[in-house]
N, C-alpha and C positions, 0 to 999 in steps of 0.2 A: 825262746821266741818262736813265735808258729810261721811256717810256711805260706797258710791260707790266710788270708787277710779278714775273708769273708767267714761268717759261720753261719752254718748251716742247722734247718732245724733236727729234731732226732726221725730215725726213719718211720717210727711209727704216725708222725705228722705228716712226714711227704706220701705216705702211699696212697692218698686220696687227690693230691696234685697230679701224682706219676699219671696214677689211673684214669684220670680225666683227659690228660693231654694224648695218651696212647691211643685214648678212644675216639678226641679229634681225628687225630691222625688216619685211621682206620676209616673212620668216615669220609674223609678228605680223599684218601687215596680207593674208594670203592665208590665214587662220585665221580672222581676223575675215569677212571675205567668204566665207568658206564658210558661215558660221553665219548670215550675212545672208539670203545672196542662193541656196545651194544649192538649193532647192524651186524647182521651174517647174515648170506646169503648160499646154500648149498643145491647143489643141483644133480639127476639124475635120472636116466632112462632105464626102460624093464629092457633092452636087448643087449646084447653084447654084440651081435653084427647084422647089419642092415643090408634088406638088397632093393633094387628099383620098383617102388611101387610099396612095397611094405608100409604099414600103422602102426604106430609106435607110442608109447605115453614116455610124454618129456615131464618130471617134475622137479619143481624149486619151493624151497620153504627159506622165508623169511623173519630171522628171526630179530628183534629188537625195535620193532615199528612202529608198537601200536602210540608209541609219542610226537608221531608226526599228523600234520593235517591231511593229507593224502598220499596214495602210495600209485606212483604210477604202470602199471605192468608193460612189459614188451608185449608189443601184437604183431601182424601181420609185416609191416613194413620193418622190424626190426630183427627181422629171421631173414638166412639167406635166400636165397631165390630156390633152392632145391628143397625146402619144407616151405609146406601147405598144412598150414590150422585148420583142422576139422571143428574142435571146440578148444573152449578154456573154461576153466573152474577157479572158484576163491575160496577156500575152506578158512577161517578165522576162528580164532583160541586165545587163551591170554597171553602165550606165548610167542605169538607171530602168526603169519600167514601161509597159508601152503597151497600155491598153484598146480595145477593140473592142466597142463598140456597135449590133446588128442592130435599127434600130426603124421600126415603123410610124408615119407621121403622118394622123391622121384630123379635123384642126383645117381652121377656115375662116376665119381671118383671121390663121393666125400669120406673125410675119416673123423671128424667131430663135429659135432653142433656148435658152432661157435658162441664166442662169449659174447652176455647182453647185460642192459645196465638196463634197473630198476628204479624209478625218479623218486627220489623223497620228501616233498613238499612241504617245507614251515616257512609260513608269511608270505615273505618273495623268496626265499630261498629253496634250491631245487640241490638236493645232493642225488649224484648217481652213486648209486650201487653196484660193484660188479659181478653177475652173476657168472662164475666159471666155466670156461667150457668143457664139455663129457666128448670123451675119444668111443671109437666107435670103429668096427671092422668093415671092410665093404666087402659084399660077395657079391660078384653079376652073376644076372641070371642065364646070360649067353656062355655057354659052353665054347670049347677053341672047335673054331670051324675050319681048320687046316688036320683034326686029328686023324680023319680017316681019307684024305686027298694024297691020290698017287701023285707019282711024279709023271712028270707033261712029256712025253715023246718028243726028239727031234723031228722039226722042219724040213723034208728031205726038198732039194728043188727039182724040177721038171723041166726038160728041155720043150721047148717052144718054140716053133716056125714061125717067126713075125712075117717073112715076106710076102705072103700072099695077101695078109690081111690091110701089108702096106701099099699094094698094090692097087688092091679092091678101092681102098682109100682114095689113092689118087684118081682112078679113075671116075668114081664118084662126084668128088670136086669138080673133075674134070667136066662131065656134064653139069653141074650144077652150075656152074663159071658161064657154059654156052645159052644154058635155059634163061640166066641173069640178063645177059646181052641181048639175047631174042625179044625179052618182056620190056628192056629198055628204047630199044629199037622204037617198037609198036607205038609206044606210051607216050601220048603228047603231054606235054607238063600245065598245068592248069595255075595259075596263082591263087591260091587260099586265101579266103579272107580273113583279114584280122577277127579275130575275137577276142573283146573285150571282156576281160572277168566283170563279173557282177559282185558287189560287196555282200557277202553274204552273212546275216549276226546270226549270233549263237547265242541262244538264252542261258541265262544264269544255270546251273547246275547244285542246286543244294544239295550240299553231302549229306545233313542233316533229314532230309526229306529220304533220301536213298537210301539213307541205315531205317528211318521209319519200316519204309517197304519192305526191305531185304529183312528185317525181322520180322514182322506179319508173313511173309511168305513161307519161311523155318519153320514157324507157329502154325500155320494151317498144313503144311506139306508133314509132319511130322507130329501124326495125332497121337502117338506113343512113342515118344524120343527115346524110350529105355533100350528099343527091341532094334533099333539102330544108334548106338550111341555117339562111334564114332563117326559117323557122317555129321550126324546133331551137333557134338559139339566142334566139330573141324568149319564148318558152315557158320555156326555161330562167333567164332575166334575169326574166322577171316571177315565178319560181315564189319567185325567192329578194327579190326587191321587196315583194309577198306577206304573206315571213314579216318583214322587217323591220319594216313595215307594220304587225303586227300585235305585236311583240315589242318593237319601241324606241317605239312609239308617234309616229310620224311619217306622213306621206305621199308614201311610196318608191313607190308606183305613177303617182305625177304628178309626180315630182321626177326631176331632169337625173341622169345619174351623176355627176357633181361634188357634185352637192346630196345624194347620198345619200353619196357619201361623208364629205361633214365632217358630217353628221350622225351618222351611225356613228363619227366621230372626237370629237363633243362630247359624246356619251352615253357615252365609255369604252371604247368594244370594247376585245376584244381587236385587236394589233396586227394578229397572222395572218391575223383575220377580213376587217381591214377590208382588208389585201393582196390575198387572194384573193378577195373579192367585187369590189375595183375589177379583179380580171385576167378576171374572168369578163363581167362588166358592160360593159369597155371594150371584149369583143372581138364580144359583142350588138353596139352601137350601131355596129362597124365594119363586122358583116355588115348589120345595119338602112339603114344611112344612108350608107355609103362602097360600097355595090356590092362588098364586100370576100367572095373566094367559097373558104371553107375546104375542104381537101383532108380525106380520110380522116381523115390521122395529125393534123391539128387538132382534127378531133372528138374521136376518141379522148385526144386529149391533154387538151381540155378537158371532158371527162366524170373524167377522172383529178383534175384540179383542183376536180370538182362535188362529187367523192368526198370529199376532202381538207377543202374548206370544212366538208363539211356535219358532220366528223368532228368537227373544230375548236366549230361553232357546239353541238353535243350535249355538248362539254367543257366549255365555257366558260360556256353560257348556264342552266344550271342553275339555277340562284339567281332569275335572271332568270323564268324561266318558273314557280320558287314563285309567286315576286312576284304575278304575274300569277294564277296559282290561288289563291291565299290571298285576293285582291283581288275575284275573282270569285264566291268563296265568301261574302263581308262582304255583295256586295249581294243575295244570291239571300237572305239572311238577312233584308234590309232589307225585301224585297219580302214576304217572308211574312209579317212583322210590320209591314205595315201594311197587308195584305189579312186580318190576326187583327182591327189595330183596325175595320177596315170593320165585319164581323161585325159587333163587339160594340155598334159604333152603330146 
């Protein structure tokens, strides 16, 4: 009696089953792993250490994309605050995508470029990608400014006669006390008339009008911006510091540009807005504090961007600046009527 109940056919019949099913298989499982694993993304900078102010190429290639309907890249707003995008590039192949990243780093204690996600776009569906982050050395450019500093001599004290000067003192007083009395003496006391304030208004102030001027004024006082750059661009940073100042109601003239940026991001800006003032802002504090020395076609380019902001901010901030006049109008109201009730008491 057999063991196998079942019988099987001989092998020369199955190895056209085997080989069919094997080959499912193989399919199945390099179908699967492409939908796993097809997306990489690798990332990579030409320095190994960076110091304040230095240009850098950041690059990332993409590999397993070309199946999706769009590919979103990081920009401006998804880099830390201490890299500034000069440009970006797309190269495309069958194999994926490979960006090119030109950026400034003007940071003083960073040690990597942190990690960014690239959107992947089928249908409605948005997958993030995560692009790695690349470590990096910092070297400042300030040498130790204690290395050649002696050490400070003691404070020796000096004996000091107060008495004379304490004397001198009183007697001083002393006539000044008698001159007082004399002029009082003299002096018939007169009653003063009342004077009545006057309600005085104060016209609206558009900040919006005031950033017009204060940039027309940059623009003609500075007919070659290059051959002064950090006045240009410290002038230009504060003009629009200023209007935030006075428009979002913060204090953008003693606040970091990071700090004026999420505030312009808590109060709602617009997106463009708060783009363009951080490209304007970030590239002040490069000329300010990184010794960073723009060319011509820098100026110019960023007077193009001063144009663009300020177009944006005269769109968008309309409402905003009622606000503000409607606001201003409530108290000059307040103030009248209650220089009516003075009067009336």
């Amino acid at each position: 009696m057999s063991f196998f109940p079942m019988s099987f056919p001989p092998l020369p019949n199955r190895l056209p089953v085997l080989l069919m099913l094997l080959t499912l298989g193989l399919v199945y499982l390099w179908m699967g792993s492409g939908v796993a694993l097809a997306q990489e993304a690798v990332s990579a900078i030409d320095r190994d250490t960076l110091q304040t102010g230095d240009r850098f190429t950041y690059q990332v290639r993409l590999t397993g994309v070309e199946g999706f309907d769009a590919v979103v890249y990081p920009d401006s707003a998804d880099f830390a605050p201490d890299f500034l995008i000069r440009s970006r590039q797309v190269e495309r192949d069958q194999r994926g995508d490979t960006l090119v990243y030109h950026l400034v780093y003007f940071g003083v204690d960073g040690e990597e470029v942190p990690e960014l996600h690239a959107g992947l776009v089928r249908g409605t569906d948005t997958l993030q990608l995560a692009i790695p982050e690349v470590p990096f050395g910092y070297r400042s450019r300030v040498e130790d400014p204690d290395a050649d500093l002696r050490p400070l001599k003691p404070i020796f004290p000096f004996f000091r006669n107060w008495w004379p000067f304490l004397l001198l003192g009183l007697v001083l007083a002393a006539i000044a006390a008698w001159l007082m009395y004399r002029y009082r003496q003299k002096l018939i006391p007169e009653p003063k008339p009342v004077v009545k304030p006057v309600a005085r208004l104060e016209p609206f102030r558009n900040p919006l009008d005031d950033l017009r001027r204060e940039l027309d004024r940059i623009q003609y006082a500075y007919g070659e911006p290059h051959r002064l750059p950090k006045q240009f661009y410290t002038e230009l940073g504060d003009a629009f510091r200023s209007y935030f100042e006075r428009a979002y109601k913060f204090p953008a003239l003693e606040s970091t540009t990071w700090e004026v940026i999420q505030e312009l991001k808590s109060t709602r800006a617009d997106d463009e807005i708060v783009a363009l003032a951080s490209r304007i802002l970030q590239e002040a504090d490069l000329v300010k504090f990184a010794k960073y020395e723009p060319n011509e076609a820098d100026c110019s380019n960023v007077m193009n961007i001063v144009r663009s902001l300020f177009n944006c901010i005269a769109e968008n901030d309309r409402y905003r600046i009622a606000v503000l006049r409607k606001k201003h109008e409530e108290e000059q109201k307040e103030k009248v009527s209650e220089d009516t009730d003075y009067d009336l008491g």
